[in-house]
C-alpha positions as CSV (number, residue, x, y, z in Angstrom):
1,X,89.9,94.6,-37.6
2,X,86.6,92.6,-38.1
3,X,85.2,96.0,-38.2
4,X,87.0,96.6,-41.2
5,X,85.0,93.9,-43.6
6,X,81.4,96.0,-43.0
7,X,82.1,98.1,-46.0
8,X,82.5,94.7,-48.3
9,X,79.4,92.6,-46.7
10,X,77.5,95.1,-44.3
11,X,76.9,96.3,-41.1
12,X,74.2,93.5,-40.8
13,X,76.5,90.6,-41.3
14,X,79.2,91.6,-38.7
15,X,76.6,92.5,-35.8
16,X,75.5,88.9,-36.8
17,X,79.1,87.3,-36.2
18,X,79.1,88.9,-32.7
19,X,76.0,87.7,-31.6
20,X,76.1,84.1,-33.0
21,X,79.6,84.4,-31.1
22,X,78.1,85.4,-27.5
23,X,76.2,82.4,-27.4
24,X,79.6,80.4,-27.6
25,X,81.4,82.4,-24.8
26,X,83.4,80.2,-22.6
27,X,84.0,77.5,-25.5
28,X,87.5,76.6,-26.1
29,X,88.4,75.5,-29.8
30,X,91.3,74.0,-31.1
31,X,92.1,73.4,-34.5
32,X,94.7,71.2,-35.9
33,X,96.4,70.3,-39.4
34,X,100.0,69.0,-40.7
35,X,101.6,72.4,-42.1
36,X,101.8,75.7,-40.8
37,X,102.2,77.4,-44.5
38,X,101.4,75.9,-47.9
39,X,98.5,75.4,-49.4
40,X,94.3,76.3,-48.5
41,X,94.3,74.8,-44.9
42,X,97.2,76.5,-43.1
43,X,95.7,80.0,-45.3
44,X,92.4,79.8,-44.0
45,X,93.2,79.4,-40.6
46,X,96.1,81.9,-40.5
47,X,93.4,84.9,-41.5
48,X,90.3,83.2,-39.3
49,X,91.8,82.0,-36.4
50,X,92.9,85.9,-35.5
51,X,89.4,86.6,-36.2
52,X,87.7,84.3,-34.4
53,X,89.6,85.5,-31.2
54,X,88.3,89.3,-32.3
55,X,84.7,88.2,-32.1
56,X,85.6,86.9,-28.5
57,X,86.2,83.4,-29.2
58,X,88.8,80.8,-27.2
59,X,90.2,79.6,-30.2
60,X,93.6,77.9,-31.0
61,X,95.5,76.2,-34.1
62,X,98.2,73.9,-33.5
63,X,100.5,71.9,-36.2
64,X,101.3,68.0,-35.5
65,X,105.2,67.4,-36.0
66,X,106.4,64.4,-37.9
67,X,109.0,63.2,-40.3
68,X,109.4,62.4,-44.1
69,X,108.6,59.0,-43.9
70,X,105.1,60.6,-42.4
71,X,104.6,63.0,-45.0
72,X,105.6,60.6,-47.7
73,X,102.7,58.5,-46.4
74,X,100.1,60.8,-46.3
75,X,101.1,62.1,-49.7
76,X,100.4,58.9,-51.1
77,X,97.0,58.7,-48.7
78,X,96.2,62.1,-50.2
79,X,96.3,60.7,-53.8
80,X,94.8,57.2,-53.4
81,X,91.8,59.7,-51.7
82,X,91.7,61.6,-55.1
83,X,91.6,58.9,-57.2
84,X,95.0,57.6,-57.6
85,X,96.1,53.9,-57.9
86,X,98.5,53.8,-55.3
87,X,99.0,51.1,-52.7
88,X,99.6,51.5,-49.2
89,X,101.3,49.0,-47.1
90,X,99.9,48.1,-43.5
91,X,103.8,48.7,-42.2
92,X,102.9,52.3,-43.9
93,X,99.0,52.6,-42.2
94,X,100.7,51.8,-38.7
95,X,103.4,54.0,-38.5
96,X,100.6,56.7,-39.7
97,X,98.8,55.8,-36.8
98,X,102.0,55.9,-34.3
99,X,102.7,59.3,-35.4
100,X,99.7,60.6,-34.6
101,X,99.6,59.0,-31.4
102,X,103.0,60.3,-30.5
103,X,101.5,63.8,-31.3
104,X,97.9,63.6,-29.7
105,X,100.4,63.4,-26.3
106,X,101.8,66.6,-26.8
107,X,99.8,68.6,-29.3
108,X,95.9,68.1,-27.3
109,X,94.5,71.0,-25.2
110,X,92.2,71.0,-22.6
111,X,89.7,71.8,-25.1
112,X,85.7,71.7,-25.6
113,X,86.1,71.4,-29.4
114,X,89.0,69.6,-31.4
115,X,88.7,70.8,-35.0
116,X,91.2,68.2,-37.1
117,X,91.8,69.3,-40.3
118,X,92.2,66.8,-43.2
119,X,93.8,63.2,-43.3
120,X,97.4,63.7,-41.7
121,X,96.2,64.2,-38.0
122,X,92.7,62.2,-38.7
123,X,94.0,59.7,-36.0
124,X,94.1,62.2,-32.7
125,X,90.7,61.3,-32.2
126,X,91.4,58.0,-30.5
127,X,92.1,60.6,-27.2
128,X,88.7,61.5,-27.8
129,X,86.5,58.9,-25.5
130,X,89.6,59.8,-22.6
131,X,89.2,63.6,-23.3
132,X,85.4,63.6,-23.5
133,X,85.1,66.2,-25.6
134,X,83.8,67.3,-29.0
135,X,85.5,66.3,-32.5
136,X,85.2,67.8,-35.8
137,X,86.9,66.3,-38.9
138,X,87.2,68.4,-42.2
139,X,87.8,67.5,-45.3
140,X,89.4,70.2,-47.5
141,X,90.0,67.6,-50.4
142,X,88.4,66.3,-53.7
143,X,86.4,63.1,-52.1
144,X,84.6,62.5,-55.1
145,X,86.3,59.3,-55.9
146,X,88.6,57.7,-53.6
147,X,90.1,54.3,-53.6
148,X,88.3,51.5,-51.8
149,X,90.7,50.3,-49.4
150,X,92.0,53.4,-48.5
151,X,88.6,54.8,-47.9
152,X,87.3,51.8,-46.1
153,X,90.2,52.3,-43.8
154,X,89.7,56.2,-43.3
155,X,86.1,55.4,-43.1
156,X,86.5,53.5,-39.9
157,X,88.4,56.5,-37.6
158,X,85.7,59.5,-39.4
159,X,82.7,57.3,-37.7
160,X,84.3,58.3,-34.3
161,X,83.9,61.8,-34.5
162,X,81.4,63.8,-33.8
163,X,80.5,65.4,-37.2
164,X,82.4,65.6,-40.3
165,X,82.5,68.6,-43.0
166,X,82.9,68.4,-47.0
167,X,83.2,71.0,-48.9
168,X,81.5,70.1,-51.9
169,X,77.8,68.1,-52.3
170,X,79.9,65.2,-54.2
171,X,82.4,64.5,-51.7
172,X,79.8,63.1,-49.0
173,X,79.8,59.6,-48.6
174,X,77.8,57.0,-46.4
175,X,79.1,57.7,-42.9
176,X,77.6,57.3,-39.3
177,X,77.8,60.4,-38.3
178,X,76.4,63.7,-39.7
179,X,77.9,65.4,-42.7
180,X,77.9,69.2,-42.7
181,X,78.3,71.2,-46.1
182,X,80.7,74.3,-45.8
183,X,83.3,75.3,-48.7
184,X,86.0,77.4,-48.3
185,X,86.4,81.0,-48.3
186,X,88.9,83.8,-49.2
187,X,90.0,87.2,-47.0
188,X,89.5,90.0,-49.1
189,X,91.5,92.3,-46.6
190,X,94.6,89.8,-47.1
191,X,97.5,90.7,-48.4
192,X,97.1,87.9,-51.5
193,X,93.4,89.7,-52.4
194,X,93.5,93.5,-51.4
195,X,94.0,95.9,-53.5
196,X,97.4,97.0,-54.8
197,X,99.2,100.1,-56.1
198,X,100.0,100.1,-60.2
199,X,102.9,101.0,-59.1
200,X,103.4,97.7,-57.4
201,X,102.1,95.2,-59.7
202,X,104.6,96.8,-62.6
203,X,106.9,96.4,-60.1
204,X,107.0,92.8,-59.3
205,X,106.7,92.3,-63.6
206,X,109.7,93.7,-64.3
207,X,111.1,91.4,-61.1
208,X,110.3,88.6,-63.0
209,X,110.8,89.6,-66.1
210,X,107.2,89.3,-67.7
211,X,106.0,91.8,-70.3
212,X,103.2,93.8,-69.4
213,X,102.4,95.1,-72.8
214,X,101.4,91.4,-74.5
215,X,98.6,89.1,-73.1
216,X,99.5,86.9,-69.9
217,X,98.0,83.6,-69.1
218,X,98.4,82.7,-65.4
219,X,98.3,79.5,-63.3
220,X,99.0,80.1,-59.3
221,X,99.5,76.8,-57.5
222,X,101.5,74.7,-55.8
223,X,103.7,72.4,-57.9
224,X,101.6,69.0,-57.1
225,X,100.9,66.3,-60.3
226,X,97.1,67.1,-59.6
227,X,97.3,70.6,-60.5
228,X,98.3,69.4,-64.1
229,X,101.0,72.5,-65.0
230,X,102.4,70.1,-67.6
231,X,98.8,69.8,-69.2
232,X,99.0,73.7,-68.6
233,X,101.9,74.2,-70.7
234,X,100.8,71.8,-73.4
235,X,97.2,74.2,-73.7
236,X,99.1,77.1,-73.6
237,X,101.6,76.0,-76.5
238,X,98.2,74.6,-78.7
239,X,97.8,78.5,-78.2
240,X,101.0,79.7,-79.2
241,X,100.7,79.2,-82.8
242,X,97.8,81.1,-83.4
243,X,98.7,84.1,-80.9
244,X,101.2,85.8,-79.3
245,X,101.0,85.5,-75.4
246,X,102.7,84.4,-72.1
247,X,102.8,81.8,-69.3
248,X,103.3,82.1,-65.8
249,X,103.3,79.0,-63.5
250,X,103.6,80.2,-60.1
251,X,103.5,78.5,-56.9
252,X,105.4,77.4,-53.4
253,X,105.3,74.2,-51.6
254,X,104.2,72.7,-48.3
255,X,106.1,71.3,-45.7
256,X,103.9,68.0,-45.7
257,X,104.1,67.9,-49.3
258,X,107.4,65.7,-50.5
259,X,106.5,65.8,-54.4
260,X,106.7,69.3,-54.8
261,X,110.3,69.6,-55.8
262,X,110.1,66.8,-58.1
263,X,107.1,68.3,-60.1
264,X,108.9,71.8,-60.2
265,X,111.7,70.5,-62.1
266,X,109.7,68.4,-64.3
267,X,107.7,71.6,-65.3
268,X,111.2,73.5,-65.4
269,X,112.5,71.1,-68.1
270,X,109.7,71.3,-70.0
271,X,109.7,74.9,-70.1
272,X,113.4,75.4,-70.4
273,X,113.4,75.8,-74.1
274,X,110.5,78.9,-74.2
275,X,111.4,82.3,-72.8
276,X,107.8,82.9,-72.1
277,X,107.1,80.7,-70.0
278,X,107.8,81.6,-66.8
279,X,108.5,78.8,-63.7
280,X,108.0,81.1,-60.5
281,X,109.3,79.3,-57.4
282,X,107.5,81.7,-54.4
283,X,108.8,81.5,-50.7
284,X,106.4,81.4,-48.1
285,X,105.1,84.7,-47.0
286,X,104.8,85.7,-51.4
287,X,101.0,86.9,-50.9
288,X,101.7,90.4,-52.4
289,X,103.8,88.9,-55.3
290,X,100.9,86.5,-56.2
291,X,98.5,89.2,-55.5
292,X,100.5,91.6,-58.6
293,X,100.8,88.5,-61.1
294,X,97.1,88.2,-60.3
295,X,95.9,91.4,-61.2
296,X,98.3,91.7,-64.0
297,X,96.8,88.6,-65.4
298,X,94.5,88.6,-68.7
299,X,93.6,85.2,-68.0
300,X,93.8,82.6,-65.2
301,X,93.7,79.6,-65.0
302,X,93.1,76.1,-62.8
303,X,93.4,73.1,-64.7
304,X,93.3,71.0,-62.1
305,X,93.1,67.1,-62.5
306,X,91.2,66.9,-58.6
307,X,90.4,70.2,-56.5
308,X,88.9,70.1,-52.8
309,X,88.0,73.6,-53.6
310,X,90.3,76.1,-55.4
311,X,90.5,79.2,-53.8
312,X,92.9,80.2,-56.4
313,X,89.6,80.6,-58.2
314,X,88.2,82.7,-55.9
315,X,91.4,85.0,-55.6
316,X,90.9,85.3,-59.3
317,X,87.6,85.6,-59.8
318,X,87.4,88.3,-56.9
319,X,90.2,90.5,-59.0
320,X,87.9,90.4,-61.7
321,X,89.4,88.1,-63.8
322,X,88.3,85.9,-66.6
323,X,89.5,82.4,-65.1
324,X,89.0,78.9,-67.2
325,X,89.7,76.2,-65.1
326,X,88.6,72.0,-64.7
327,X,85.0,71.3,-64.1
328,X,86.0,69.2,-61.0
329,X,85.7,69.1,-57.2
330,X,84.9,72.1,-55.5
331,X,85.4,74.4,-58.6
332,X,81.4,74.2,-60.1
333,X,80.9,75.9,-56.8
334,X,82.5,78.8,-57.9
335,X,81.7,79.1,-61.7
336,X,78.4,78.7,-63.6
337,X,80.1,77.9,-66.9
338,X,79.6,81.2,-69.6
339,X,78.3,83.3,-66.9
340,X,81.2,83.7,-64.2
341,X,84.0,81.7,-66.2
342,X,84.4,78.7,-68.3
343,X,84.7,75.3,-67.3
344,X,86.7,72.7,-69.4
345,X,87.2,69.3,-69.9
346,X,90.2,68.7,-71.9
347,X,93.7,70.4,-72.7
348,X,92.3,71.2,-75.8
349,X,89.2,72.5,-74.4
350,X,91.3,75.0,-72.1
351,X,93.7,76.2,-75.4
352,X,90.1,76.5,-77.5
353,X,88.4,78.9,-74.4
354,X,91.9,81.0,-74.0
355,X,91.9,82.0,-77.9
356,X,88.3,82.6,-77.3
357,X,89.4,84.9,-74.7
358,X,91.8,86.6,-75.9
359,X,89.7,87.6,-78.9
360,X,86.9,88.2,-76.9
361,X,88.0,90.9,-74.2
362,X,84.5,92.1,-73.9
363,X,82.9,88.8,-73.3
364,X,85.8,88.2,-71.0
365,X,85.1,91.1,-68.9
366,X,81.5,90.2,-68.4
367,X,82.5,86.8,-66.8
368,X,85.1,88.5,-64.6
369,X,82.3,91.0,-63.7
370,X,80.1,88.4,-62.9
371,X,82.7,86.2,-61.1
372,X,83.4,88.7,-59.0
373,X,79.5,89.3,-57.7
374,X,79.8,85.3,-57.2
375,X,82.4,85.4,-54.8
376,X,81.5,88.4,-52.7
377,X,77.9,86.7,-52.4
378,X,79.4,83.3,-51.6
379,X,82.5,82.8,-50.6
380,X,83.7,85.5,-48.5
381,X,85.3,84.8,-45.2
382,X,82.5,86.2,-42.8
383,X,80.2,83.6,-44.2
384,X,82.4,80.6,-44.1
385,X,83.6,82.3,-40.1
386,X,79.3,82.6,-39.3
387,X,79.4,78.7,-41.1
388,X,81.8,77.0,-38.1
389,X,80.0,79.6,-35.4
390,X,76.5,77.6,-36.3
391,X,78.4,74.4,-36.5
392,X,80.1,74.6,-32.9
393,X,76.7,75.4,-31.8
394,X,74.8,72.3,-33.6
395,X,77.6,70.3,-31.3
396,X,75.6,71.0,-28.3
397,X,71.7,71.2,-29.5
398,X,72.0,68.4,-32.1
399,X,68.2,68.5,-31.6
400,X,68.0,71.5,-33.4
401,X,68.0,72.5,-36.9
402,X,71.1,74.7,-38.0
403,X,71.2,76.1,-41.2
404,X,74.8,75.8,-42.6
C-alpha cells in the first residue's frame, strides 16, 4: 500500500522511508491516546500505524479506558491548557492520576518506545523508571497559552520523559527535556481526501438536502466551544444580507469529549429558524460523506478560537479549496495569508473575506491552487511518518544531530 503514495511524493521519498526504517528493525513502539475515533489523534494513527508496520516496523496503538468523571476532567484540563479560566480541584488532579495508574497496569507493552499522545494518558510515564524504556509525549493541542497552575502541574510529569513534541513553534515552553517540532499530517489515499466520483458527491447533497446550484460555505468539525460554530453562524448570517448562499456545520464527537452534545444543540437552536443552515451530526466511520461536502464546498472554513493544528485545513486546502479560517495555533502553518488562503481575526473579518470570495472566484481559485502545492510539499503523511522514524532514532544517538 505504501507503494501506492510514490505517484503523489516520488519514488525518492518512499525508498527513503524504507531505509530510515531498517535502521530501526527490532524496535517495538507503542503508542497510546484516550479515544479510538474522534478527532486528529485517533485519525492520524489509524492511517500511520498500518503503515508503519508496511515499512517493517513493530509498532502498536492502544486506547486507555476510563469513565465520565475521567473524561469530564481532562476536558476541563484540555481547556484551561488552551486558555480557558477553569479551575481544577486537587480531588479532580488525583483521581486523573489514579486512572492512569489503573490503566498503565494493563494497557503497557513490553515495549522499547512508549509514544503517549496528549494530556489524558500523560501520567503512564510514572512506569517508566520500572520499565526502563523510552517515552515520548506529544502534544497535538494549541499550547500557546495555557493557565499557570494547570501548566505548572503538567509541567512536572513532561520533565520525566524522554523528549516531548509540539506541533507548532509557539507551543514550546521552558522544559528540561528536548522539544522536537513535527505538525501533523493528512493521507491523501484516505477515504476523507481521495478522490471521489461526481456522482457521489451529488449524491450525498441531495442526502442532506443541500443545493448544489447556489454557493455553499462549509465548516467540518467536531461540535467543541473552541471551534466557534456559533461565531460561524453569526459570519455567515453578516453575509446573508448581501448574498444568497448556504451553511453547513458538519462534524461528530469523541468518546473522551463530554461537551460535544451540549454544543450540538446549542448550534441546533440557533440554527433552527434558517433552512440553510444545515447542523450535520456524522457517525464515526463518515470520511466519504465529509470527503463529498468537501469537494462540493465553495468555501471552507475554520474559525477556530484555539487549534493544535487543523487538519480540516489541510483536507481543504488539498481539494483545492479556498478556506478562511482563525490565524491561531497550528493554522499559520498551513496558510500564508492572500497566497494559500485568508487568515482572520474577527467574525466580521471571516463575513468580509467570504463576500470577497464569493465575488472573487478567480482570486479564490488561485489560493486553492496554491493551497494545495502547500500541503502536498508540507504536510503530507510520508513526511510527518519519515518525522517519528528520525525521532525514534534521535532516542538512541542523542549525540547526534537529527534534522526533524
Amino acid at each position: 500500500m505504501i507503494d501506492k503514495y510514490k505517484e503523489i511524493v516520488g519514488e525518492e521519498v518512499i525508498e527513503e522511508l524504507y531505509l530510515v526504517a531498517k535502521k530501526l528493525k527490532g524496535i517495538t513502539v507503542q503508542n497510546i491516546n484516550s479515544t479510538p475515533f474522534g478527532g486528529g489523534v485517533a485519525e492520524i494513527l489509524s492511517r500511520m500505524v498500518p503503515l508503519m508496520r508496511e515499512l517493517g516496523l513493530d509498532v502498536f496503538w492502544d486506547v486507555i479506558k476510563a469513565d465520565s468523571r475521567f473524561f469530564e476532567i481532562t476536558k476541563k484540563i484540555h481547556n484551561t491548557l488552551h486558555g480557558v479560566d477553569l479551575k481544577i480541584s486537587k480531588e479532580e488532579l488525583d483521581y486523573f492520576r489514579q486512572v492512569n495508574l489503573e490503566n498503565a497496569n494493563n494497557i503497557l507493552r513490553r515495549s522499547d518506545i512508549v509514544f503517549v499522545h496528549d494530556p489524558q494518558p500523560v501520567y503512564l510515564v510514572e512506569k517508566k523508571k520500572k520499565l526502563k524504556n523510552k517515552w515520548i509525549w506529544r502534544c497535538h493541542i494549541d499550547f500557546s497559552s495555557p493557565k499557570r497552575d494547570v501548566w505548572k502541574f503538567l509541567k512536572k510529569i513532561i520533565e520525566r520523559y524522554d523528549l516531548s513534541v509540539f506541533s507548532a513553534p509557539s507551543f514550546a515552553h521552558s522544559l528540561k527535556v528536548r522539544q522536537v517540532l513535527i505538525p501533523p499530517s493528512i493521507d491523501p489515499l484516505s477515504d476523507k481526501n481521495k478522490p471521489l466520483d461526481p456522482i457521489y458527491i451529488e449524491e450525498v447533497l441531495r442526502r442532506f438536502g443541500i443545493d448544489k446550484n447556489r454557493p455553499i460555505i462549509t465548516q467540518i468539525s467536531r461540535f467543541d466551544y473552541l471551534k466557534d460554530p456559533l461565531g460561524v453562524i453569526k459570519a455567515y448570517r453578516l453575509v446573508k444580507r448581501y448574498l444568497d448562499c448556504q451553511l453547513v456545520l458538519a462534524g461528530g464527537g469523541a468518546v473522551d469529549d463530554p461537551e460535544g452534545v451540549k454544543v450540538l444543540e446549542e448550534v441546533k437552536a440557533e440554527a433552527a429558524s434558517d433552512k440553510d443552515i444545515f447542523v450535520l451530526h456524522l457517525p464515526a466511520g463518515s470520511n466519504l460523506e465529509i470527503n463529498a461536502l468537501q469537494r462540493a464546498s465553495t468555501i471552507i472554513l475554520q474559525k477556530s478560537l484555539r487549534e493544535g493544528f487543523g487538519l480540516t485545513v489541510a483536507e481543504a486546502l488539498w481539494k483545492e479549496k479556498p478556506v478562511i479560517a482563525s490565524s491561531v495555533g497550528g493554522i499559520p502553518l498551513q496558510i500564508a495569508h492572500k497566497y494559500s488562503g485568508i487568515l482572520t481575526y474577527t467574525i466580521e473579518g471571516t463575513a468580509y473575506w467570504i463576500k470577497q470570495l464569493l465575488h472573487e472566484p478567480d482570486y479564490a481559485r488561485r489560493l486553492a491552487i496554491n493551497g494545495r502545492r502547500h500541503i502536498q510539499n508540507n504536510f503530507l503523511i510520508t513526511r510527518h511518518i519519515q518525522d517519528y522514524l528520525l525521532l525514534f532514532l534521535s532516542l538512541y544517538n542523542p549525540e547526534e544531530i537529527v534534522y526533524l
